[in-house]
C-alpha angles and dihedrals in degrees: 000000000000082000090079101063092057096039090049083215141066119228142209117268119266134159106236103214095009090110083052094047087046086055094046090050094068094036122046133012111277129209137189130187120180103214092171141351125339143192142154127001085353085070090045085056097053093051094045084088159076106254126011141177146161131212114251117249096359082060138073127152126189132149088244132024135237095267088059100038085050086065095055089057096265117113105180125146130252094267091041097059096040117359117166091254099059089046091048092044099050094042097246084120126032096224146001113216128191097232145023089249091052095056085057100053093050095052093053083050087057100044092043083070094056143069117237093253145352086272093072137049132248113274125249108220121193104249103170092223113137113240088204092060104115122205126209119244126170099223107185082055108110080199089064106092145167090263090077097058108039103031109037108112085227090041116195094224116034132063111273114280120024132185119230137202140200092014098164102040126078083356096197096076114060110202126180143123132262144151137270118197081333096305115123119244148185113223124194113186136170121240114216098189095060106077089322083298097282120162109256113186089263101057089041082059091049092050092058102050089047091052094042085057104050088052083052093065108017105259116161108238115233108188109185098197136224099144121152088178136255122347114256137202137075092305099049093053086044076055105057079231086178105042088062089045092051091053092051084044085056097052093046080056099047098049124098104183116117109286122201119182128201113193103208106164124329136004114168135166136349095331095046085052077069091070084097149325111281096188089068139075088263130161108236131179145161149210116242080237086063114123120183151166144092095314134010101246086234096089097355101085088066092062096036101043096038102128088039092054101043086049095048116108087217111028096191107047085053092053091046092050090039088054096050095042087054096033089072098051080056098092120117082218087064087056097044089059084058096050096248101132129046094217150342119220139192101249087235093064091052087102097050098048096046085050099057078040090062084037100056102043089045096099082039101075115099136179096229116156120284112245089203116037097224125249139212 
């Protein structure tokens, strides 16, 4: 604003560098770390990138600041405007840390996963893990979730230590980066415990960039699936709850890294159909706990058995007898006879066989050029 008096003129907005961070974008892993403060075209830049925080408490970010929301009618603080919780929370940064040397430590976890640019392919470091090490899951448990695999610190799959991302935003679905048998790799898993794990507008939001992402630098895509399909309701339609799902939907179908799904427990409708694309050579398994198909029953037997059910003399006694007649063709095995399914596994061998996944694919990557440049 002081700039005018000098200049004697005022000028068009442009954005001085934001042709170069495009470009970066597309081409090198970015990084921001909000260290203070910060407004304007300083917040545009820390979301321009990859990975993003702020430090909770020494950090707030806003597109403008106090002074010039004060003037709107609105007198909030600092923290109150744009504290680092309600910028974690709502996805406009990756992450919120306690401390400046924490920031740091969280940004050399993330790059360790990369390669230094899209002309080169992801590192294998030497974990000592052992790919055979089977975990027990209990995998008829509907308490058995996907929680317990990606985001356990000592996760059961995974080689120890991972790196995540987005971890406040669009919360049921759980995105961040590990390791199999050394080898880097992007997961994608449903979280149960967050609203059943169905797709809102804003995880769907969150899906597409991270699989944009991971097509940006090569990174095999692991989706470890409990997905009882879209959210529904008024504010899911006020949403656009499928616009944005469509648009996840889209990037799943566009990209052409390796994709490995593990069926753990539901995938229905239109959303569950995300879970890869099936147009394309894929690895796909499931737990014996894996339930599948249009609609769950619960609930679907109301939209499909309408008629039957207005008409019924006892309404009750035929949606009891129509849930149990469906309720044995249910089983994956079913499935399995039909060919609908590639494999089902025993949940202790998941590891293993993601492992010789990330094994196998390994010679595979490629840095072909990207057919989208990827975008914030």
């Amino acid at each position: 604003m002081k700039s005018l008096e000098a200049m004697g003129y005022t000028y068009v907005p442009f954005l001085p560098g934001f042709d170069h961070m495009v470009r970066n974008l597309a081409t090198v892993p970015v990084v921001s770390l909000g260290l203070g403060p910060i407004a304007g075209f300083g917040a545009a830049k820390v979301v321009q990138s990859h990975y993003s925080l702020l430090v909770r408490g020494q950090s707030q970010m806003f597109v403008a600041g106090p002074p010039v929301v004060a003037a709107a009618g609105q007198k909030l603080t600092k923290e109150e405007l744009g504290s680092s919780r309600i910028h974690a929370s709502n996805g406009a940064v990756d992450d919120d840390v306690a401390s400046e040397q924490e920031a740091f430590e969280r940004a050399r976890r993330f790059l360790g996963y990369l390669p230094s640019s899209v002309h080169e392919l992801p590192p294998r470091l030497t974990t000592g893990d052992d790919p055979e090490r089977r975990a027990n899951f209990v995998s008829a448990s509907h308490a058995t979730g996907a929680r317990s695999i990606a985001c356990a610190r000592s996760s059961a799959v995974v080689d120890t230590g991972r790196s995540s991302r987005s971890a406040g935003a669009g919360r049921s679905v759980i995105t961040g980066m590990a390791r199999l048998d050394g080898w880097p790799v992007a997961v994608i898993a449903s979280d149960p415990f967050v609203i059943g794990g169905l797709w809102t507008a804003a995880s769907s939001a969150k899906l597409e960039r991270f699989v944009n992402f991971a097509q940006t630098f090569h990174l095999p895509v692991v989706h470890l699936v409990d997905n009882p399909g879209f959210m529904i309701g008024r504010q899911a339609e006020q949403e656009a709850t499928i616009r944005a799902g469509a648009r996840a939907l889209t990037a799943v179908y566009q990209a052409t890294v390796p994709w490995c799904t593990v069926i753990i427990r539901k995938v229905f409708g239109v959303a569950g159909a995300g879970n890869q694309n099936h147009t394309r050579f894929h690895y796909r398994y499931a737990w014996p706990s894996a339930d599948w198909g249009s609609l769950p029953i619960e609930g679907g037997i109301e939209a499909a058995y309408k008629a039957e059910l207005d008409a019924a003399e006892d309404r009750t006694a035929l949606a009891a007898d129509i849930t149990q007649r469906l309720n044995r063709l249910r089983s994956p095995f079913r499935s399995a006879e039909k060919f609908q399914i590639e494999e089902i596994i025993d949940p202790r061998d998941t590891r293993r066989l993601l492992c010789e996944f990330a094994d196998i694919v390994a010679p595979l990557r490629a840095t072909q050029p990207l057919q989208y440049a990827y975008r914030p």
